[in-house]
mmCIF file of the N, C-alpha and C atoms, coordinates in Angstrom:
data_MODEL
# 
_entry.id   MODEL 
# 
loop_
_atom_site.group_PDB 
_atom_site.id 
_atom_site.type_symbol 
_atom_site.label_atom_id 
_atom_site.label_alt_id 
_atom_site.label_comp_id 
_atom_site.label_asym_id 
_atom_site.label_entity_id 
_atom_site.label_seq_id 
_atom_site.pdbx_PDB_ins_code 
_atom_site.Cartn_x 
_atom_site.Cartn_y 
_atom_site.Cartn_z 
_atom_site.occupancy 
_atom_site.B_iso_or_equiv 
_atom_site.pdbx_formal_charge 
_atom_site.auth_seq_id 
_atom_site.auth_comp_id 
_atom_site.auth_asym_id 
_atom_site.auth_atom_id 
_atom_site.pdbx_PDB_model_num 
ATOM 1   N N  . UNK A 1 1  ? -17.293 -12.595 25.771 1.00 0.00 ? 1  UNK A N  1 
ATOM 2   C CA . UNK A 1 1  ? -17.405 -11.195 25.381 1.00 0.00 ? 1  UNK A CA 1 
ATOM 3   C C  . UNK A 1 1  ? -16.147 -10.421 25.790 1.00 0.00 ? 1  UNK A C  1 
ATOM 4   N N  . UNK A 1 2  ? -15.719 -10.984 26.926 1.00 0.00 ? 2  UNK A N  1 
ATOM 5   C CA . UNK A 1 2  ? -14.490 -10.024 27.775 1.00 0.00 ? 2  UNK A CA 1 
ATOM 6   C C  . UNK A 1 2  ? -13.180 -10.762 26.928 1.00 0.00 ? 2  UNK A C  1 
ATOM 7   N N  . UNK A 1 3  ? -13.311 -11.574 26.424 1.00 0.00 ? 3  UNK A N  1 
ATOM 8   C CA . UNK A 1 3  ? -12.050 -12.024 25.138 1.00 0.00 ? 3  UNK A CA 1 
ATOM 9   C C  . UNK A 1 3  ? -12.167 -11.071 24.100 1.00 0.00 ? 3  UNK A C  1 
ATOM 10  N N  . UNK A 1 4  ? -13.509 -11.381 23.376 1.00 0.00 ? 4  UNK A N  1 
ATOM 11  C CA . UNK A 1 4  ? -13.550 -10.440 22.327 1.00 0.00 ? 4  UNK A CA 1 
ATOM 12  C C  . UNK A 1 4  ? -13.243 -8.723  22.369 1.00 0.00 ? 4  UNK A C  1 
ATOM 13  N N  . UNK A 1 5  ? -13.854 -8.058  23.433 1.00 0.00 ? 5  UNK A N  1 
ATOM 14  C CA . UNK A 1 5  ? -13.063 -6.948  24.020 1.00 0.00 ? 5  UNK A CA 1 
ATOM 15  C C  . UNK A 1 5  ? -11.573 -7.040  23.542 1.00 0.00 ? 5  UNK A C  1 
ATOM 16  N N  . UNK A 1 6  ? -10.921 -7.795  24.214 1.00 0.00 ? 6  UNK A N  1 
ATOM 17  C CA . UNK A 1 6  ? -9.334  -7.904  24.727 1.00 0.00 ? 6  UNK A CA 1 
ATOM 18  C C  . UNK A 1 6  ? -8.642  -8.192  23.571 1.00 0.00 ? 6  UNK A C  1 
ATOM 19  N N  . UNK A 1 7  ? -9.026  -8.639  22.383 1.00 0.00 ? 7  UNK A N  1 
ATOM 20  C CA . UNK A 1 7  ? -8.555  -9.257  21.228 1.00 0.00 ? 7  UNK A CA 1 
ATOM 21  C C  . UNK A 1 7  ? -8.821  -8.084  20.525 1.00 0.00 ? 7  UNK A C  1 
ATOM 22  N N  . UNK A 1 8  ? -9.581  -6.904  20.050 1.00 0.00 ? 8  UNK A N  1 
ATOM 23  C CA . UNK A 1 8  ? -10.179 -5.547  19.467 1.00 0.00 ? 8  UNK A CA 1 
ATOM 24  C C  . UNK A 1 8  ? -8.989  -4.904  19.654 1.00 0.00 ? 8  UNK A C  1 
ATOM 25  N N  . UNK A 1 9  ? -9.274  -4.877  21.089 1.00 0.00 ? 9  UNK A N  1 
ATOM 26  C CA . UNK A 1 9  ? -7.846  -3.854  22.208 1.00 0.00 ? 9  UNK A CA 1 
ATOM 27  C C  . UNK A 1 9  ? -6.513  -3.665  21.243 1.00 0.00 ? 9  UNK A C  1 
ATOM 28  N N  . UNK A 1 10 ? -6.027  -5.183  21.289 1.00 0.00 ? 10 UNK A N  1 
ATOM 29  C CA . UNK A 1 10 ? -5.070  -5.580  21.254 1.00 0.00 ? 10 UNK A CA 1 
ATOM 30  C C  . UNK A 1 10 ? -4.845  -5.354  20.012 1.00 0.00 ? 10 UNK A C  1 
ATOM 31  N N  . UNK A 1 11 ? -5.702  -5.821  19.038 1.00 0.00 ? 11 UNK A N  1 
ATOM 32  C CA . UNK A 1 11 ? -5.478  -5.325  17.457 1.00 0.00 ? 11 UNK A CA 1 
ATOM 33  C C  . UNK A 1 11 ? -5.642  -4.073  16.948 1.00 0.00 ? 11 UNK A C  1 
ATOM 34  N N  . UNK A 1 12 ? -6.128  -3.485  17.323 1.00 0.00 ? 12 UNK A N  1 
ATOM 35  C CA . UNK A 1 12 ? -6.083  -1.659  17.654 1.00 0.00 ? 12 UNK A CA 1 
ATOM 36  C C  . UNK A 1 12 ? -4.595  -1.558  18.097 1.00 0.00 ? 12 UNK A C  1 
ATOM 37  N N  . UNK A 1 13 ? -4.439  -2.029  19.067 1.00 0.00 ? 13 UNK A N  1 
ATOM 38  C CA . UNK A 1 13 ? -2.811  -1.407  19.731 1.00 0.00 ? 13 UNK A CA 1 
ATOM 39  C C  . UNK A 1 13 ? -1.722  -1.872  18.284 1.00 0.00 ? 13 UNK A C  1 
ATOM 40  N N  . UNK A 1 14 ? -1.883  -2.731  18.201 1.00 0.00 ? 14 UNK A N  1 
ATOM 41  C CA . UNK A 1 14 ? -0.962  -3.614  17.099 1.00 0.00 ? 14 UNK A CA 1 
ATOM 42  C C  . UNK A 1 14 ? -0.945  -2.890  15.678 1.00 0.00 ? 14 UNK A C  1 
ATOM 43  N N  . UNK A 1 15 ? -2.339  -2.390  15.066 1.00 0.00 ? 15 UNK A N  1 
ATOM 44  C CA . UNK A 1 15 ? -2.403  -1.917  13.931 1.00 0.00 ? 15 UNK A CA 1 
ATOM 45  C C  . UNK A 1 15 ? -1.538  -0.573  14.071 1.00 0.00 ? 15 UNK A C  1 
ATOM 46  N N  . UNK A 1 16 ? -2.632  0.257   15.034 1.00 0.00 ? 16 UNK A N  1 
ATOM 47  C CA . UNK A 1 16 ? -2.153  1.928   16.078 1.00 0.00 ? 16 UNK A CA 1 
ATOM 48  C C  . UNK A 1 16 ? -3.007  2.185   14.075 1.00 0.00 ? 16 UNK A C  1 
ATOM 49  N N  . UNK A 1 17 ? -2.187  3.713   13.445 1.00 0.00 ? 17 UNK A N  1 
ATOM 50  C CA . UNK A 1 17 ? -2.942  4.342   13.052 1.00 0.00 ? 17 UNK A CA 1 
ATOM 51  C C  . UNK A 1 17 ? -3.528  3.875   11.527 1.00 0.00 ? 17 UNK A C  1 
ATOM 52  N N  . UNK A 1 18 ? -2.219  2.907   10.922 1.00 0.00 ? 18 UNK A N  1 
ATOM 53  C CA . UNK A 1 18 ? -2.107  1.961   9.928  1.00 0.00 ? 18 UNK A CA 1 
ATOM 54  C C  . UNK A 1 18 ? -4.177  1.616   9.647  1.00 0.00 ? 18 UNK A C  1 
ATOM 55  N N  . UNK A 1 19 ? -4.596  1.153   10.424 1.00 0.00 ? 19 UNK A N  1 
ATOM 56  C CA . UNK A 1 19 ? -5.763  0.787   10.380 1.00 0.00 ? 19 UNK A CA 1 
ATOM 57  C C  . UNK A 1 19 ? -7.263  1.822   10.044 1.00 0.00 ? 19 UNK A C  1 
ATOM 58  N N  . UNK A 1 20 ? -6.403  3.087   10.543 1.00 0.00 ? 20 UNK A N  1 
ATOM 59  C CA . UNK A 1 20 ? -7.351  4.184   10.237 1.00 0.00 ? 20 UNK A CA 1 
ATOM 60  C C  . UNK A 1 20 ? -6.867  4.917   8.834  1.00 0.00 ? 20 UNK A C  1 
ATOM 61  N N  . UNK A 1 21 ? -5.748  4.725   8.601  1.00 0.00 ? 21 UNK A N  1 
ATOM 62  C CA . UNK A 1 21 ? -5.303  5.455   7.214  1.00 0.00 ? 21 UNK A CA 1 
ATOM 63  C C  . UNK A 1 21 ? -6.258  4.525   6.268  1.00 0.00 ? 21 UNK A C  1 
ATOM 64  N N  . UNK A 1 22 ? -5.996  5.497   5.169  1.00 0.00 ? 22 UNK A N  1 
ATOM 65  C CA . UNK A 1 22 ? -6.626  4.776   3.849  1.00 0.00 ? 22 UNK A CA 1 
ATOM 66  C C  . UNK A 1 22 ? -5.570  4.063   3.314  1.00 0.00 ? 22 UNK A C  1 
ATOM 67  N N  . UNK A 1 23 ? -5.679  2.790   2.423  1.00 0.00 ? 23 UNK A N  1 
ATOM 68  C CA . UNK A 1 23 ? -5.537  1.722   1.703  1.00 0.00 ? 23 UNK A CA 1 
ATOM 69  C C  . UNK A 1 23 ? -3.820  2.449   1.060  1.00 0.00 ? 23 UNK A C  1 
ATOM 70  N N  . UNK A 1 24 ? -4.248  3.233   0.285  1.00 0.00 ? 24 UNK A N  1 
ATOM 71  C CA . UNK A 1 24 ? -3.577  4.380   -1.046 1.00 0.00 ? 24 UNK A CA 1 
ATOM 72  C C  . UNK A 1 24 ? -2.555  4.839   0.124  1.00 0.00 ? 24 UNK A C  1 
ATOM 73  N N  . UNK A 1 25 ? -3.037  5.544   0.873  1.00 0.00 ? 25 UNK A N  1 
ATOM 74  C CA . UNK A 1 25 ? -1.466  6.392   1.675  1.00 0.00 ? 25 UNK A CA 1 
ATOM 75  C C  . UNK A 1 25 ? -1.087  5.241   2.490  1.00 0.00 ? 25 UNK A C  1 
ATOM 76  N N  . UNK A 1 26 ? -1.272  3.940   2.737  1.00 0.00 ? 26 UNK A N  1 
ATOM 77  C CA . UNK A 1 26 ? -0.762  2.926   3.451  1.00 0.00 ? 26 UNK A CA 1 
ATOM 78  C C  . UNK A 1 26 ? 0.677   2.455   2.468  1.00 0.00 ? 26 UNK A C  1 
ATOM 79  N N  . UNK A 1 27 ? -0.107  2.135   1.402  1.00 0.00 ? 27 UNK A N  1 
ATOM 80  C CA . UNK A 1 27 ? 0.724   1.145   0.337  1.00 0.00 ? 27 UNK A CA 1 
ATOM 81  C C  . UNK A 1 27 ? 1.873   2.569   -0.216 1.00 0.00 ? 27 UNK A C  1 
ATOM 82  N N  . UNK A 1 28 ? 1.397   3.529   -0.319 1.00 0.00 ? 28 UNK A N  1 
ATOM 83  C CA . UNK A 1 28 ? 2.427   4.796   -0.511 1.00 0.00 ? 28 UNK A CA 1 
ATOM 84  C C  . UNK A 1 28 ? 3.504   5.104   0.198  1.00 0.00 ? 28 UNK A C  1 
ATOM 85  N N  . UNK A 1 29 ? 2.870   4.890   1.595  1.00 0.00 ? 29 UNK A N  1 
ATOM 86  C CA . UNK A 1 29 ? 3.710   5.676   2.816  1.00 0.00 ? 29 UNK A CA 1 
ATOM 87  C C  . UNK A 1 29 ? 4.957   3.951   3.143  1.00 0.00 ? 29 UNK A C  1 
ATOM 88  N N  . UNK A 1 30 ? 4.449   3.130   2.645  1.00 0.00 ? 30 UNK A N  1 
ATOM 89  C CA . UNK A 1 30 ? 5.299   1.486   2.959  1.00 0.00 ? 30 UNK A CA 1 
ATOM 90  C C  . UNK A 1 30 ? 5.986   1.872   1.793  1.00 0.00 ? 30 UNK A C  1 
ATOM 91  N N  . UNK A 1 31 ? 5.688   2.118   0.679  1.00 0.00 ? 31 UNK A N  1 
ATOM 92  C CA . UNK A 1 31 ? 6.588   2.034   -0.532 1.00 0.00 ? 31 UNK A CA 1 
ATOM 93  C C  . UNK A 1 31 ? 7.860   2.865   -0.145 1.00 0.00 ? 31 UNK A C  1 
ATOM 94  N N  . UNK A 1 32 ? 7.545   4.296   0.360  1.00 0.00 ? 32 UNK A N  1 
ATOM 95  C CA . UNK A 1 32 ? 8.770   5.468   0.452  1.00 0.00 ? 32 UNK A CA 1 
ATOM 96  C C  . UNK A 1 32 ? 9.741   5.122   1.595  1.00 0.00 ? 32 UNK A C  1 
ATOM 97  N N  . UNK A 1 33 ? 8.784   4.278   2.856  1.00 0.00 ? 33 UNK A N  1 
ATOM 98  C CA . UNK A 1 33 ? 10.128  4.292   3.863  1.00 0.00 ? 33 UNK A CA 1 
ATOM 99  C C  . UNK A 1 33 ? 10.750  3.000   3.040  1.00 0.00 ? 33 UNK A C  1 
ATOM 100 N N  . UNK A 1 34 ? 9.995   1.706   2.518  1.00 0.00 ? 34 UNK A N  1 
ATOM 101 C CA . UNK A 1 34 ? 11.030  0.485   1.741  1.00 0.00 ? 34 UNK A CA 1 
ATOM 102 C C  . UNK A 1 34 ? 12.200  1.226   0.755  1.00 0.00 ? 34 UNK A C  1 
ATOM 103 N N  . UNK A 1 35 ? 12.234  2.297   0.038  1.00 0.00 ? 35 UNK A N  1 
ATOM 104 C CA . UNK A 1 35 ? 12.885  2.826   -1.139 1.00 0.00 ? 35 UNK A CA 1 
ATOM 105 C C  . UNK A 1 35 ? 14.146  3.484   0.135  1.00 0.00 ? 35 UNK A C  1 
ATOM 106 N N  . UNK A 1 36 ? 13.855  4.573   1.021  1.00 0.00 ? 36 UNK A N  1 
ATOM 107 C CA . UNK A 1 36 ? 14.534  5.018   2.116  1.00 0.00 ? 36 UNK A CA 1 
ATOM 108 C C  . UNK A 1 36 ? 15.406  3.975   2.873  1.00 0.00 ? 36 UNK A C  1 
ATOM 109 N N  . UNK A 1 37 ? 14.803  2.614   2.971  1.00 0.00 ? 37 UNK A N  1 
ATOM 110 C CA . UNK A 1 37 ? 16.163  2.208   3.480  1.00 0.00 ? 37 UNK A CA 1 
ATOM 111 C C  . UNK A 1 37 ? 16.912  1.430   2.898  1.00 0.00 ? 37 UNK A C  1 
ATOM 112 N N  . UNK A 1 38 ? 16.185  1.352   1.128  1.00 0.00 ? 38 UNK A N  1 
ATOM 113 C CA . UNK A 1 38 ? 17.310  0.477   0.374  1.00 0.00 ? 38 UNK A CA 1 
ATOM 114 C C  . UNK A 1 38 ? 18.201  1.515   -0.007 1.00 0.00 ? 38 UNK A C  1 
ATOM 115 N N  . UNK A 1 39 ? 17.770  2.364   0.504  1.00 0.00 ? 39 UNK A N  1 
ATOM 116 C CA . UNK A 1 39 ? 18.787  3.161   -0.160 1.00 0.00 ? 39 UNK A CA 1 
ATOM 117 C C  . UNK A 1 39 ? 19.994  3.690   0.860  1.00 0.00 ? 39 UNK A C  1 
ATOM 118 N N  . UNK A 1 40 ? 19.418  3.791   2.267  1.00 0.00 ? 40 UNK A N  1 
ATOM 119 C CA . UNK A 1 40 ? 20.352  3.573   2.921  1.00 0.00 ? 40 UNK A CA 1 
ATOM 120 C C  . UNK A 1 40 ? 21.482  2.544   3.129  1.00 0.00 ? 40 UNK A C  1 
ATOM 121 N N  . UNK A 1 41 ? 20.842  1.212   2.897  1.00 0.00 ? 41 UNK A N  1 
ATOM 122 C CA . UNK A 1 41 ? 21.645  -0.084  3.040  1.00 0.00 ? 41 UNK A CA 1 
ATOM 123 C C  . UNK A 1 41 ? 22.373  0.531   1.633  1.00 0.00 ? 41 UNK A C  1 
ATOM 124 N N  . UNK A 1 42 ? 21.892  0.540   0.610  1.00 0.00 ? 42 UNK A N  1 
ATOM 125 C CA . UNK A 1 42 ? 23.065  0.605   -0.398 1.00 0.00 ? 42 UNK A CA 1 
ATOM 126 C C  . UNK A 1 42 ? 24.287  2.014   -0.277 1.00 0.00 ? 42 UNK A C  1 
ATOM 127 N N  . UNK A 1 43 ? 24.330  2.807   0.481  1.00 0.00 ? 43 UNK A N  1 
ATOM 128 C CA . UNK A 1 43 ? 24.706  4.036   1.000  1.00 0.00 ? 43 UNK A CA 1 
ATOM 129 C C  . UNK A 1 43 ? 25.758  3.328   2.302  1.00 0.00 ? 43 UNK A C  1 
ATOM 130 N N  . UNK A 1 44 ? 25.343  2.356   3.122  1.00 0.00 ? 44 UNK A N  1 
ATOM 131 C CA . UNK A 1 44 ? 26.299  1.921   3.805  1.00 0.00 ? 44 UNK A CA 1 
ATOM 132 C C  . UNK A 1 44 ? 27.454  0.754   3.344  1.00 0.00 ? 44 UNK A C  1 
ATOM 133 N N  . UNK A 1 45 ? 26.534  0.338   2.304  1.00 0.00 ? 45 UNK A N  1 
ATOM 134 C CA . UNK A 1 45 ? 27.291  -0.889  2.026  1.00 0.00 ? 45 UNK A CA 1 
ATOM 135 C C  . UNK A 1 45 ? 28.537  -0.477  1.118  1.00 0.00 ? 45 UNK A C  1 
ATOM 136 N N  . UNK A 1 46 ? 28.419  0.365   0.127  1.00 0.00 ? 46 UNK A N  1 
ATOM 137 C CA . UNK A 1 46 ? 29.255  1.472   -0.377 1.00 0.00 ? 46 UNK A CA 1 
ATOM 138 C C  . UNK A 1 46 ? 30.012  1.701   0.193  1.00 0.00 ? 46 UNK A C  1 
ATOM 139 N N  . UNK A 1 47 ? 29.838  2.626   1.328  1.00 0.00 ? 47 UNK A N  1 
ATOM 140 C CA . UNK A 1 47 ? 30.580  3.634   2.129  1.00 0.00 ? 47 UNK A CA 1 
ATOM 141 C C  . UNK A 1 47 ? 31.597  2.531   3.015  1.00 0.00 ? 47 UNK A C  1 
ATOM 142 N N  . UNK A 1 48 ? 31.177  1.352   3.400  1.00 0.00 ? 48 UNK A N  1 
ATOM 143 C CA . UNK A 1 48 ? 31.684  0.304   4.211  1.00 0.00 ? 48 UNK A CA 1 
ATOM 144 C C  . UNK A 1 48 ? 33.094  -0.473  3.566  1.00 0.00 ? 48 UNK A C  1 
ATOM 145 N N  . UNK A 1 49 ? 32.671  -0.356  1.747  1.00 0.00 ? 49 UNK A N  1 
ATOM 146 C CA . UNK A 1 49 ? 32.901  -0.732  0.959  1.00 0.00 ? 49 UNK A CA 1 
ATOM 147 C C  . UNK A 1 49 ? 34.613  -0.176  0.401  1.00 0.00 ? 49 UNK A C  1 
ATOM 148 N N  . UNK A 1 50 ? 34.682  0.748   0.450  1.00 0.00 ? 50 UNK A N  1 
ATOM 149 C CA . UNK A 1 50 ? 35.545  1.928   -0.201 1.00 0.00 ? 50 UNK A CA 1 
ATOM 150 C C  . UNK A 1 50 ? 36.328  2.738   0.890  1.00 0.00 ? 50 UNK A C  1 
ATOM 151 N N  . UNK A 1 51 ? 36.146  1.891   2.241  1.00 0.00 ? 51 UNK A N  1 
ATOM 152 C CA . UNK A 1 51 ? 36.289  2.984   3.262  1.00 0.00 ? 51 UNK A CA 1 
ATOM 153 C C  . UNK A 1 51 ? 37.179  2.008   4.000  1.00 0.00 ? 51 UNK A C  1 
ATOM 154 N N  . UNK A 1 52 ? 38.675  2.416   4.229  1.00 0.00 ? 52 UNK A N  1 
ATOM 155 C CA . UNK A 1 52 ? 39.799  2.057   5.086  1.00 0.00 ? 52 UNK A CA 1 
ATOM 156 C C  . UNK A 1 52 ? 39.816  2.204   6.233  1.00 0.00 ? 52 UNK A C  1 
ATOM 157 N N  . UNK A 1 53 ? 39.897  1.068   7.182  1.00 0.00 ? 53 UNK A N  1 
ATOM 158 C CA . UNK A 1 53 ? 39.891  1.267   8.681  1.00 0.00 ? 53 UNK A CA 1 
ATOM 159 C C  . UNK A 1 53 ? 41.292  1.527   8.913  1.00 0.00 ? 53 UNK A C  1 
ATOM 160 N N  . UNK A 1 54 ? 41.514  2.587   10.121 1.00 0.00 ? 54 UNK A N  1 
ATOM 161 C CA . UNK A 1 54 ? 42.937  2.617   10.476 1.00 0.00 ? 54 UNK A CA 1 
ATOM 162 C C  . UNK A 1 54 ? 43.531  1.582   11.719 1.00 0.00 ? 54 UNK A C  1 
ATOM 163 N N  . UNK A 1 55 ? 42.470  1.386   12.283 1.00 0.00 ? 55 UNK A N  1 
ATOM 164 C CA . UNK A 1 55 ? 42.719  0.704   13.402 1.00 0.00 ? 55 UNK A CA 1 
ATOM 165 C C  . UNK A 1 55 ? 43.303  -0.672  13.058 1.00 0.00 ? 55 UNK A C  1 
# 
């Protein structure tokens, strides 16, 4: 019983609020930060790209 406790715990801690959101703003809220950092990577890779070091 004191496993099963500890394993709940632990998957609670692990999920945090992911588990209490709904389904819809999960798969929404994953879609916008995935789009946010391809778009960053493509924003650095650019900028990395076109951009002269002096050193």
């Amino acid at each position: 019983m004191l496993f099963l406790v500890a394993a709940l715990l632990l998957l609670g801690v692990v999920l945090g609020t992911v588990a209490h959101a709904p389904l819809t703003f999960t798969v929404v809220a994953a879609a916008v930060i995935a789009a946010w950092l391809g778009i960053f990577a493509l924003r650095e890779r650019h900028g990395r790209r076109h951009h002269t070091s002096i050193h």
